[in-house]
N, C-alpha and C positions, 0 to 999 in steps of 0.2 A: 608868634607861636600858635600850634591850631588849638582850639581847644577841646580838653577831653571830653569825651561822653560821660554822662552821665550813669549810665549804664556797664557797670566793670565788664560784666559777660552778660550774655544770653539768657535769659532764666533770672535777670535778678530782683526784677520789680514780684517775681512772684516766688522767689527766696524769699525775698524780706517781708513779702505777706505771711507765709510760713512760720518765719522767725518772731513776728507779731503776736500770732495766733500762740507761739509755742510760749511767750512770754506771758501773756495774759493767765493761761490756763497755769506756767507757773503761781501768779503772782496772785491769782485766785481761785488757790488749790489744784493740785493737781490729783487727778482722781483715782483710784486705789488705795486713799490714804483716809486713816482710820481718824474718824472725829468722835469722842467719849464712846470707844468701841464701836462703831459704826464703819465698816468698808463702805465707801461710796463707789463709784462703777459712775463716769463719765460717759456717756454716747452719741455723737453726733450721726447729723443725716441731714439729707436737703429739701425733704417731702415736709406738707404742714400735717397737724396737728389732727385734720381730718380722714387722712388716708388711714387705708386698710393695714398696710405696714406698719405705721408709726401705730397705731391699732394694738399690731400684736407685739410689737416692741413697749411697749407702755403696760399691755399686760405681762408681758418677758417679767418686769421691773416689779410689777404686783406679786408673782408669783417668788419670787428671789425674795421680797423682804418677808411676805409670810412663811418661806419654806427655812429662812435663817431667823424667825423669829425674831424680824429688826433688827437684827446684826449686819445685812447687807440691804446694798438701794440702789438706785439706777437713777442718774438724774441724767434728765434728755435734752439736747441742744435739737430742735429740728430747725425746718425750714432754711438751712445752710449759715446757722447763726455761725458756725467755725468753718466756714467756708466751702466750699465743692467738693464732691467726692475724693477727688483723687489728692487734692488737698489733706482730708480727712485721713489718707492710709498712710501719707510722710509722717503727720502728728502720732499716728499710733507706732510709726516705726521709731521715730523720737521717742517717744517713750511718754509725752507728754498727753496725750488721750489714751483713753482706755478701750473705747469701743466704739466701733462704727458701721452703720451699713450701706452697703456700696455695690451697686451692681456689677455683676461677674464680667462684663462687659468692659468697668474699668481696671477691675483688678486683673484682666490680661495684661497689660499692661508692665504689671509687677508680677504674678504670677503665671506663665504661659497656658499652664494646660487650663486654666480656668476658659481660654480662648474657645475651648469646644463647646460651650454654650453658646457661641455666637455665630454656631455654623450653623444657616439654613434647611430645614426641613428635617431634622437631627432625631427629633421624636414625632411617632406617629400619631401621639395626642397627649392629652394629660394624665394619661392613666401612665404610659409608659414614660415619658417624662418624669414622676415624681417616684416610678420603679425606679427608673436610676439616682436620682437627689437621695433618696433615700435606702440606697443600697451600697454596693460594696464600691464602686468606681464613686461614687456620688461623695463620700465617707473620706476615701483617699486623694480626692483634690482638694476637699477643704483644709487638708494638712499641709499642703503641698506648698503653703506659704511660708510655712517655719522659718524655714533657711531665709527667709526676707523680713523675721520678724512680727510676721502676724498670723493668726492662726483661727480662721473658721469656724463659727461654731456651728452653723445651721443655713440651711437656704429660704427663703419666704417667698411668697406665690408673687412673680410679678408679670403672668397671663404670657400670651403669644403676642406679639408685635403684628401691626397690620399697615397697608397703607391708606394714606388719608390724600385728598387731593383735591385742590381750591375748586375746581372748574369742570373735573374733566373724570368720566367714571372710568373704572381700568376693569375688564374682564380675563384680561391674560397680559403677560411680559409684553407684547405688541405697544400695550395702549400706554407704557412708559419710558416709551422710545423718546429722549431728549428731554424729559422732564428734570428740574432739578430739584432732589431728594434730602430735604435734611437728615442726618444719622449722626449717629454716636461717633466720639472719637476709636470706634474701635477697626484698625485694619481689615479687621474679616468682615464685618459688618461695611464696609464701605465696597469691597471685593462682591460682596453679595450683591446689593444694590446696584453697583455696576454692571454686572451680569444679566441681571434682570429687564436691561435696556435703558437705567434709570443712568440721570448723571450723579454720584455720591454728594454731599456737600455737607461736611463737617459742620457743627454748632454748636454754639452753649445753647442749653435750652431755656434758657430763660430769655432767647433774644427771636424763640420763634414765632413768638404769636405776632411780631411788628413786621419779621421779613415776612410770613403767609397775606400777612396785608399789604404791603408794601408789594408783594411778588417780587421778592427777594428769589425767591423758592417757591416751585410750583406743589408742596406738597412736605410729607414727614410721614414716619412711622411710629406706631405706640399702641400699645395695648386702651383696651376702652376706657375702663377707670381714668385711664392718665388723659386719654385723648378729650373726657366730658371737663373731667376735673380741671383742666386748663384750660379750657374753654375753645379750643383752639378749631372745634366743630363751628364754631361760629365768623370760623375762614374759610375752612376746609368742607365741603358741602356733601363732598362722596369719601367713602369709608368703606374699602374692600378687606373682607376678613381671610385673604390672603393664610395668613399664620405663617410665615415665614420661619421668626426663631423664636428662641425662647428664652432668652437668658435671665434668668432668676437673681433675685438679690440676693445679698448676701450679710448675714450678721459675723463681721470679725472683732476680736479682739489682740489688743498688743501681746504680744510674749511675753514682754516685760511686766506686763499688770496680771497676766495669769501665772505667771511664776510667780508671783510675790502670793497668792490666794494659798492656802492648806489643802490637802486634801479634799477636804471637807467641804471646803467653800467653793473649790473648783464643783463638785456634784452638786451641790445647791445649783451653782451656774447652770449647769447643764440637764437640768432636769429641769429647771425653769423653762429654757430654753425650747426643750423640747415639746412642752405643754401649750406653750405661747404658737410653734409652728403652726397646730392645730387648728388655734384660734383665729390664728391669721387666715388661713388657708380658708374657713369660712367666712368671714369676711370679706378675702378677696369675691370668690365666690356670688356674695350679694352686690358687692359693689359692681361686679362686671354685668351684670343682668343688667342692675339700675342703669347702668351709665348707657347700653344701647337702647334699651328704654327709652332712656332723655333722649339722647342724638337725635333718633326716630323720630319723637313727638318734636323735634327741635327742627323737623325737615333737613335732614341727614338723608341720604340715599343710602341703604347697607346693602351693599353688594355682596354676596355669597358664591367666590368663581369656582370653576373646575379648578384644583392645585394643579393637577399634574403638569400642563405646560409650565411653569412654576420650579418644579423640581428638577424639571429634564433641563432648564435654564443654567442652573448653580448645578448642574454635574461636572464643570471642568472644575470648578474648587474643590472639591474631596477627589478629584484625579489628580489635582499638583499638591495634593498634602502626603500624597501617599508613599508610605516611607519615614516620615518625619514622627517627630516625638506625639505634634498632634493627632495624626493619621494613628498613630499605636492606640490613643485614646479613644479615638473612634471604633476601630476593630476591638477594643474593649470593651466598649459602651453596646456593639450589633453583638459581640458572644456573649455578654452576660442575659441578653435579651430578645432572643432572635424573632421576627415576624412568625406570628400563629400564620399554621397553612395556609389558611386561606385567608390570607393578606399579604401573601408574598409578589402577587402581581400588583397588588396600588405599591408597594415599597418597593419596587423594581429600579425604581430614578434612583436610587439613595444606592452606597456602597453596599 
């Protein structure tokens, strides 16, 4: 007789990581739940303790117990003590976490339109980028997860993505002709990179600082913060400030754990919330200076290229969206905010 696998389906060894994680948090409280009048507010994430996020999430959790006069509290799991992102958004759809932050990159994933932060060259820079995070489209996607369960409360600065690469400096799409490109598990993001001349190459990231040395991979992309803070300058020797895209974290919480909050405690949430972006937002801000700072003195090469060839690369992917739910988002995002005059020739590549 042959013998069975071990494995019933596909997905199971990380079902039952899931089911682990969603035991535990029962078995040692599960959070929403009142201890001698106390709401506690569970939050996971996989960044440590020192970044600019975790930052303004920690001050999120200051500002909530003073503004409910210790009635409410925020206790933090970082550094992926409750596992990886996307791990993190089943637990809050379980019902079993209450909050977590997840870049928008993976909550495509679950929620589609979140995917338009992972379309290349999308914002002309940071000013217009956080016109729309914190405008009327920006507002309407972080809802847009209801129907899945989870529901956004705010976006946090996670910079522009750029490329990094072991050996070889890139002035334009040309010089990453057959390179192989760690990235996100996100579709559009890997469609991007392709396009670019690069070859895509999915990862967890925690396994890239051994393929950059190993030359697994000729390279990755990330913002500065992330790229000093991991060290991973110390494989990667050129660093072109490209700015590709931009996709922003994101703080969600479960349905379930804001439904169960009053009125009351919901605004407390959300005013916290919004005081903390703030904060964060400057922070990001110092951290990203510092971190090209270091690199530099770390013997980093910062490359500074023309974009444009750049943009005119990923023009076939907002041609094959066009049409589509995400394409509506887009033509959303250019009429709520359309290029001042005279920047309508550098925005010419883009929709």
């Amino acid at each position: 007789m042959a013998r069975r696998s071990k494995n019933i389906y596909p997905g199971y060894a990380a079902s039952l990581k899931i089911f682990g994680m969603a035991v535990f948090l029962l078995l040692f409280g599960t959070g929403c739940r009142e201890r001698q009048d106390v709401v506690e507010l569970r939050l996971a994430h996989i960044l440590d303790a020192t970044h600019p996020v975790h930052q303004g999430m920690a001050y999120m959790g200051d500002r909530l117990h003073a503004l409910s006069d210790g009635a409410m509290r925020v206790k933090i799991y970082p550094s992926g003590q409750l596992g990886n992102e996307r791990e993190s958004v089943e637990l809050l759809q379980l019902g079993t976490l209450d909050m977590a932050k997840v870049a928008s990159s993976v909550i495509e994933n679950f929620v589609p339109a979140m995917g338009v932060y992972s379309l290349p060259y999308l914002f002309r820079d940071e000013a217009h980028l956080w016109e729309i995070l914190e405008g009327e489209a920006g507002r309407a996607i972080l809802l847009q997860g209801e129907p899945y369960r989870i529901r956004g409360l705010c976006y946090y600065d996670a910079g522009f993505r750029s490329f990094y690469i072991h050996d070889r400096r890139v002035e334009s799409p040309d010089d990453l002709a057959g390179l192989k490109i760690r990235v996100m598990r996100s579709n559009l993001s890997i469609q991007t990179i392709n396009m670019l001349g690069a070859n895509a190459t999915p990862m967890a990231y925690g396994e890239l600082y051994t393929a950059l040395q190993q030359g697994v991979v000729d390279g990755a992309e990330n913002n500065p913060p992330n790229f000093y803070g991991s060290r991973h300058y110390e494989q990667a020797r050129y660093y072109t400030l490209d700015e590709h895209a931009a996709p922003p974290d994101v703080l969600l919480i479960g349905t379930r754990a804001w439904n169960k909050l009053t009125d009351r405690q919901q605004g407390w949430v959300e005013q916290a919330v919004a005081e903390s972006v703030a904060y964060q937002r400057e922070r990001w801000r110092e951290a990203t200076e510092a971190a090209l700072r270091a690199v530099e003195e770390a013997g980093v090469t910062v490359v500074r290229p023309d974009k444009d060839p750049f943009q005119e690369a990923v023009r076939p992917l907002y041609e094959s969206i066009r049409g589509t739910a995400l394409g509506a988002w887009v033509e959303r995002i250019h009429a709520l905010s359309p290029p001042p005059p005279d920047a309508v020739d550098e925005t010419q590549t883009l929709p």
